[in-house]
C-alpha positions as CSV (number, residue, x, y, z in Angstrom):
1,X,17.7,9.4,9.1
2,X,14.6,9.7,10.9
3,X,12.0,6.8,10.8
4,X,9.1,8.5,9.4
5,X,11.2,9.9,6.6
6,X,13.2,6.3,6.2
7,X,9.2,4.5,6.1
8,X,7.8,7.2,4.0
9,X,10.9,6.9,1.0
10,X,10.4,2.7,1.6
11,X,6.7,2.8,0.8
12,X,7.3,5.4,-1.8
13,X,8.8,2.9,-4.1
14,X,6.8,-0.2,-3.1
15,X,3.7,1.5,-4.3
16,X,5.7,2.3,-7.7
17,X,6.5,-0.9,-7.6
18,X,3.3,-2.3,-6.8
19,X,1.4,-0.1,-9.2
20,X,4.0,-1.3,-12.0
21,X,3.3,-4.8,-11.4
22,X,-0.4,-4.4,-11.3
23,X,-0.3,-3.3,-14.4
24,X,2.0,-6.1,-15.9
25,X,-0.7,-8.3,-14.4
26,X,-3.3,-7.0,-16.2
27,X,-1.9,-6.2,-19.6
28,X,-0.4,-9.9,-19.6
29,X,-4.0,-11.2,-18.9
30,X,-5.3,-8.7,-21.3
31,X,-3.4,-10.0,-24.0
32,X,-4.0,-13.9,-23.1
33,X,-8.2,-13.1,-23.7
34,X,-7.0,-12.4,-26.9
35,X,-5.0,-15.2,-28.0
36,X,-6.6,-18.2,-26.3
37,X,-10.2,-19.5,-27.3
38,X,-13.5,-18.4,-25.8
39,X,-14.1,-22.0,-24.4
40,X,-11.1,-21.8,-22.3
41,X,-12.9,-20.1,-19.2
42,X,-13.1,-16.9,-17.5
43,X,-9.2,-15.6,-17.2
44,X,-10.2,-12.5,-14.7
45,X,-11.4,-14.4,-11.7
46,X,-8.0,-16.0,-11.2
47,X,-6.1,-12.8,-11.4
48,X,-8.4,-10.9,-8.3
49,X,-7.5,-13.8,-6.4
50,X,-3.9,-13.3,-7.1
51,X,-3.8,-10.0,-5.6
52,X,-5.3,-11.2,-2.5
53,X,-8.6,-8.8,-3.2
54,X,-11.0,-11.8,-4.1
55,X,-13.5,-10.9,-1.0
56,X,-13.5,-7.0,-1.4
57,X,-14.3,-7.7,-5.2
58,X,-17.3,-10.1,-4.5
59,X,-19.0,-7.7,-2.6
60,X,-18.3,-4.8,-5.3
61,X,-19.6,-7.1,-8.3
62,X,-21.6,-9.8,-9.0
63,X,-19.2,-10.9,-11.8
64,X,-15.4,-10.9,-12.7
65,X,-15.9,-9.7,-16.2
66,X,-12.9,-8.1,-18.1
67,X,-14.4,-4.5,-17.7
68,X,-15.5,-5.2,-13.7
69,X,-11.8,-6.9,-13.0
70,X,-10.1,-4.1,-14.6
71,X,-11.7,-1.1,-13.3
72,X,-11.4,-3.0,-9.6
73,X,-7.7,-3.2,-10.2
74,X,-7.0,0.0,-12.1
75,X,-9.2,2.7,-10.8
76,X,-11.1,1.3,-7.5
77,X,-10.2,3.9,-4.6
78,X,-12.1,1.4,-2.2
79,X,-9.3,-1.2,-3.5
80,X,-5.9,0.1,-1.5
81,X,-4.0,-2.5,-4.1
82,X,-5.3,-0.5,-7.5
83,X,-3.0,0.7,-9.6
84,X,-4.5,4.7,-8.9
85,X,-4.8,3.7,-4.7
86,X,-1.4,2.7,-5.3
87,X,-0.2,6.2,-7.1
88,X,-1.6,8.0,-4.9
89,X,-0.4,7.0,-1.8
90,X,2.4,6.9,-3.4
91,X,2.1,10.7,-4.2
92,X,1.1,10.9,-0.3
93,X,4.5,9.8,1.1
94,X,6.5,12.0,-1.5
95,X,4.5,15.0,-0.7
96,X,5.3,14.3,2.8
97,X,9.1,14.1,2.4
98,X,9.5,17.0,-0.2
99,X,12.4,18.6,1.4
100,X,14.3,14.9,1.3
101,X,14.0,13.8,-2.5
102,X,14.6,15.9,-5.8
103,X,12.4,18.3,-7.6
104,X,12.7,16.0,-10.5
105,X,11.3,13.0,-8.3
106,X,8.3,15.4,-7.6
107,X,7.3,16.2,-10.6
108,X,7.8,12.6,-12.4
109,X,5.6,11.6,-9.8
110,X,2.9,14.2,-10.0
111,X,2.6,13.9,-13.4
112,X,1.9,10.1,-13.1
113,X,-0.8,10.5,-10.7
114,X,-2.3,13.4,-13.3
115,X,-2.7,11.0,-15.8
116,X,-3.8,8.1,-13.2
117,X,-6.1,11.0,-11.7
118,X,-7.6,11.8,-15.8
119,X,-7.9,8.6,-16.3
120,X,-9.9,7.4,-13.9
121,X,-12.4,9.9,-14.6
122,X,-13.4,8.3,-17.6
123,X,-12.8,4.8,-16.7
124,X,-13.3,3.7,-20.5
125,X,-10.1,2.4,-21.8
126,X,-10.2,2.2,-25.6
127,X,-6.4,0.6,-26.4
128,X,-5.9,-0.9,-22.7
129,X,-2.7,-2.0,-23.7
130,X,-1.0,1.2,-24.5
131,X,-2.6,2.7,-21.2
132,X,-1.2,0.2,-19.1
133,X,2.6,0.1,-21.2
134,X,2.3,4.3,-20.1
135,X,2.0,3.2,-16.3
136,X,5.0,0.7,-16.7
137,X,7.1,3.6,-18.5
138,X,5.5,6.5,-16.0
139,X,7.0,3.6,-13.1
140,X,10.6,3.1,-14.5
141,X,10.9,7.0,-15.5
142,X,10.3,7.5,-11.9
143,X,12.9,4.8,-11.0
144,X,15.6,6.2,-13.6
145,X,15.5,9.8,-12.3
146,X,15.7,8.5,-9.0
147,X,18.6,7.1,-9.4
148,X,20.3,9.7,-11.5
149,X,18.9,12.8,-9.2
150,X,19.1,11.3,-5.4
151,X,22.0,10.5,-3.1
152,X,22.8,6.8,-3.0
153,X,23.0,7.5,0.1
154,X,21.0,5.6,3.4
155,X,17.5,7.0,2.1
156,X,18.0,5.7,-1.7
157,X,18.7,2.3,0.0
158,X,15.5,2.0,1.4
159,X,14.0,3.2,-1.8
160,X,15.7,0.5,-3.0
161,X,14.9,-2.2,-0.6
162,X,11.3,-1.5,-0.8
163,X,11.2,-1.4,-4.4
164,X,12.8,-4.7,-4.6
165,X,11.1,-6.6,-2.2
166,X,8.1,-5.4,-3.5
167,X,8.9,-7.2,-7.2
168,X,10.4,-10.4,-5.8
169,X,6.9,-10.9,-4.5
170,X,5.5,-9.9,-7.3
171,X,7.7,-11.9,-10.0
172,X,6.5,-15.2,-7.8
173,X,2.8,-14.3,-7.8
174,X,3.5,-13.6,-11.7
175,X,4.8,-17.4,-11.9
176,X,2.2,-18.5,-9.6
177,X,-0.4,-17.3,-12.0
178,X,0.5,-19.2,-15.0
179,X,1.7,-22.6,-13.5
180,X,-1.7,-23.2,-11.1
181,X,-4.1,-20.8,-12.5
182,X,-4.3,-19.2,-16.0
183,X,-3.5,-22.5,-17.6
184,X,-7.3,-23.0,-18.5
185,X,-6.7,-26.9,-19.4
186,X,-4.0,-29.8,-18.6
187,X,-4.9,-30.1,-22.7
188,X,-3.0,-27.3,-23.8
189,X,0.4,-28.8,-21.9
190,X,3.0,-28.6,-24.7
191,X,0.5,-27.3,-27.1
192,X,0.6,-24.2,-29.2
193,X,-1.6,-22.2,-26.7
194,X,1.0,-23.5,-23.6
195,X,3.7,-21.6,-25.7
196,X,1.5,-18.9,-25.9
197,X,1.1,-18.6,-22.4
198,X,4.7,-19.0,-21.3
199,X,5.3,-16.4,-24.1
200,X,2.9,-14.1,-22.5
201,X,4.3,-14.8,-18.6
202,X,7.8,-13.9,-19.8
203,X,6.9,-10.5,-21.2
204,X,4.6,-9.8,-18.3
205,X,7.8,-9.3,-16.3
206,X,9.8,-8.3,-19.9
207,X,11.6,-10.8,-19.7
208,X,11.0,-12.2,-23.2
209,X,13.8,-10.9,-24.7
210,X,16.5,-11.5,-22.5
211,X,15.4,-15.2,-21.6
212,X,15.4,-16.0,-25.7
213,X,18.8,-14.8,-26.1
214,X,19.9,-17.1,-23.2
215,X,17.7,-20.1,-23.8
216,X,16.1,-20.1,-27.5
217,X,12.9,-22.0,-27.2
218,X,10.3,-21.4,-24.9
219,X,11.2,-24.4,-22.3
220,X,8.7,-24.1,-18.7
221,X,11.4,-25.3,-16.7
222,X,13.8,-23.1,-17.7
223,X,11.7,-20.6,-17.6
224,X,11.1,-21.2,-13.9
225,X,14.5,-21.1,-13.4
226,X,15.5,-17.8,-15.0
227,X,12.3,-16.1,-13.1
228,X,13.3,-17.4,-9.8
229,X,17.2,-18.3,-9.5
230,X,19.3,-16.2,-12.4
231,X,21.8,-13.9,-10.7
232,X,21.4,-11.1,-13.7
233,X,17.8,-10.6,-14.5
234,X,17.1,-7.2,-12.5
235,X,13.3,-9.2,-12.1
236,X,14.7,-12.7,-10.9
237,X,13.8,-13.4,-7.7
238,X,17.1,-14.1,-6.5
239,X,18.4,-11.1,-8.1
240,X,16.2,-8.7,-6.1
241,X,16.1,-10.3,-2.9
242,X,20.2,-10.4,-3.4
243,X,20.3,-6.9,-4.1
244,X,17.4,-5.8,-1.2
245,X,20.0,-7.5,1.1
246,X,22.4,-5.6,-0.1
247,X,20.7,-2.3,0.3
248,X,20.1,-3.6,3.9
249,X,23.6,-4.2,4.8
250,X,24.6,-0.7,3.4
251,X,21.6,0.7,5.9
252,X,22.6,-1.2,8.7
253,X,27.1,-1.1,8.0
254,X,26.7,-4.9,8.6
255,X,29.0,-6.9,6.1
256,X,27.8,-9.6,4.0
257,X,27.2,-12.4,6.7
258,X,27.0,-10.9,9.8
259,X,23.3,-9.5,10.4
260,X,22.5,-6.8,12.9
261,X,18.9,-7.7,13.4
262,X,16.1,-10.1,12.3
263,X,15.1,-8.2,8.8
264,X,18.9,-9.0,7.9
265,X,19.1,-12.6,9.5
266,X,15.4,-13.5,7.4
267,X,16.3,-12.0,4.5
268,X,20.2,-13.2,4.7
269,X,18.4,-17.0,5.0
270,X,15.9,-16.2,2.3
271,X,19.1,-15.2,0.1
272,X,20.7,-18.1,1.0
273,X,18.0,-20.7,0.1
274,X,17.8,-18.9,-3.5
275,X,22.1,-18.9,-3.8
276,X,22.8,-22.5,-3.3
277,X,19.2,-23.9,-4.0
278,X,18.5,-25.6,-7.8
279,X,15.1,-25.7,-9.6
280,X,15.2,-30.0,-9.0
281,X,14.9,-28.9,-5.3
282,X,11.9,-26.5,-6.2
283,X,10.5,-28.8,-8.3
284,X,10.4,-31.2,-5.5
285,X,8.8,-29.1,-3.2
286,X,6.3,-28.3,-5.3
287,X,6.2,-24.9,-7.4
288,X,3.3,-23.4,-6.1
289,X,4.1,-24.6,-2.2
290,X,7.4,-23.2,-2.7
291,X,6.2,-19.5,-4.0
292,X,3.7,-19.2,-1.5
293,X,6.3,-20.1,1.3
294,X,8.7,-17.2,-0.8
295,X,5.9,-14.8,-0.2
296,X,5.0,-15.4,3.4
297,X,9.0,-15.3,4.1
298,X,9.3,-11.9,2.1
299,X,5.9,-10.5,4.0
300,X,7.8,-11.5,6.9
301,X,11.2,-9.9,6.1
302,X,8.6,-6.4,5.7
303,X,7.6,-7.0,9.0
304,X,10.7,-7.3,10.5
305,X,12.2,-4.1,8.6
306,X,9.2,-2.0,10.1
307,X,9.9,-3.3,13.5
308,X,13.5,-2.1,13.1
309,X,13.8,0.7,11.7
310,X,9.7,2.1,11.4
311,X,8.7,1.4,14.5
312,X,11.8,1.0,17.0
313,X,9.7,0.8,20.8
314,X,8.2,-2.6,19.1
315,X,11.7,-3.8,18.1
């Protein structure tokens, strides 16, 4: 497959992805403004500095009010992380490839970035939750008829691989939100409001359901653990970075532990740590130390992949 068709299918699907998680993001925080007291703070300041935006924000607006964050991370063209920058670059790279993925693809995709494109326009969301659950559902449309219109052949792999990449990083900035950040006061620890919280974390990433059929009660540690180490959870951590490796070997014909070059061998280590690791060992680390080491190891794995197979003279 040639590179710029392999790099343009790749970045397809991490700007889905991306896009989808933005959403989550927001929605989740959304929701939280509306469940937690007034006194507990501003909520919107923490979640630019999640997505890494926090400078390109302060010189757009003097204040990280719910309509200014929002707009910034929905609709901001001069924000390359929005959900609608996002969409359409996403659009970009399909357009681009045309001949290589399926009419159905197409046209899932241009109708998402339609009603990004509409949308933005009028920038006045009256029930922001049912916008951003339409983004979520426009995202995993795109990903079902991907899957059941497109060879699972080399190019569907790196679909694949960006896509999952793309939501380990994002399930650990999701978890990194909530332990450090969005907890507005060591007060609410074990109160009402913490269960609140937990309760909105879990169906940021929908994984409400499926965690309270295998836990019951809403238990932080065990939350952490099904977020970051369950092998079945498609939103785990381990899960996806299990499954991008995967998709790597299948790209590559390497067999599961040999490695063919340094994308495999850090993402093969990566998968290891999460395989045999326990949540006593994260826990001793430290949680936030340990998913902001996850997401410099997973920016490097990107880097790595581009060098390989995006850019071969640098490999």
């Amino acid at each position: 497959m040639l590179s710029r068709v392999a790099n343009s299918i790749y970045w397809l699907n991490r700007y889905i992805e991306r896009a989808e998680d933005v959403a989550r993001f927001i929605d989740v925080n959304y929701q939280l403004t509306l469940d937690i007291p007034e006194t507990s703070g501003n909520q919107w300041q923490p979640l630019i500095n999640t997505t890494g935006d926090h400078e390109l924000f302060a010189d757009m607006f003097d204040e990280a009010s719910q309509e200014n964050a929002i707009d910034f991370l929905t609709f901001e063209t001069r924000n390359y992380n929005s959900i609608f920058s996002c969409v359409k670059a996403a659009r970009e790279n399909a357009r681009s490839i045309r001949e290589y993925i399926s009419s159905e693809m197409w046209e899932q995709l241009n109708a998402f970035y339609l009603f990004m494109n509409s949308a933005s326009k009028q920038k006045s969301l009256d029930l922001p939750h049912e916008f951003f659950v339409k983004i979520m559902n426009a995202s995993q449309t795109f990903y079902g008829i991907t899957d059941a219109t497109m060879n699972h052949g080399e190019g569907w792999h790196f679909g694949r691989l960006g896509r999952l990449l793309e939501r380990a990083d994002k399930t650990s900035r999701i978890l990194d939100v909530k332990y450090y950040i969005l907890l507005p006061s060591v007060d609410y620890v074990g109160s009402p409001y913490d269960d609140i919280l937990w309760g909105a974390l879990l169906r940021s990433a929908s994984a409400f359901e499926m965690y309270r059929k295998r836990h019951g009660r809403i238990d932080p540690n065990q939350i952490v653990n099904f977020l970051l180490l369950d092998h079945h959870f498609p939103r785990a951590v381990r899960y996806c970075l299990a499954t991008a490796l995967y998709s790597l070997n299948q790209i590559t014909g390497s067999n599961r532990g040999t490695f063919a070059n340094k994308a495999e061998q850090k993402l093969g280590r990566l998968v290891a740590e999460f395989e045999y690791g326990s949540l006593e060992d994260i826990l001793d680390f430290g949680l936030h130390e340990y998913l902001d080491r996850t997401q410099s190891r997973i920016n490097d794995v990107g880097a790595e992949i581009h060098k390989a197979f995006f850019s071969p003279k640098e490999a």
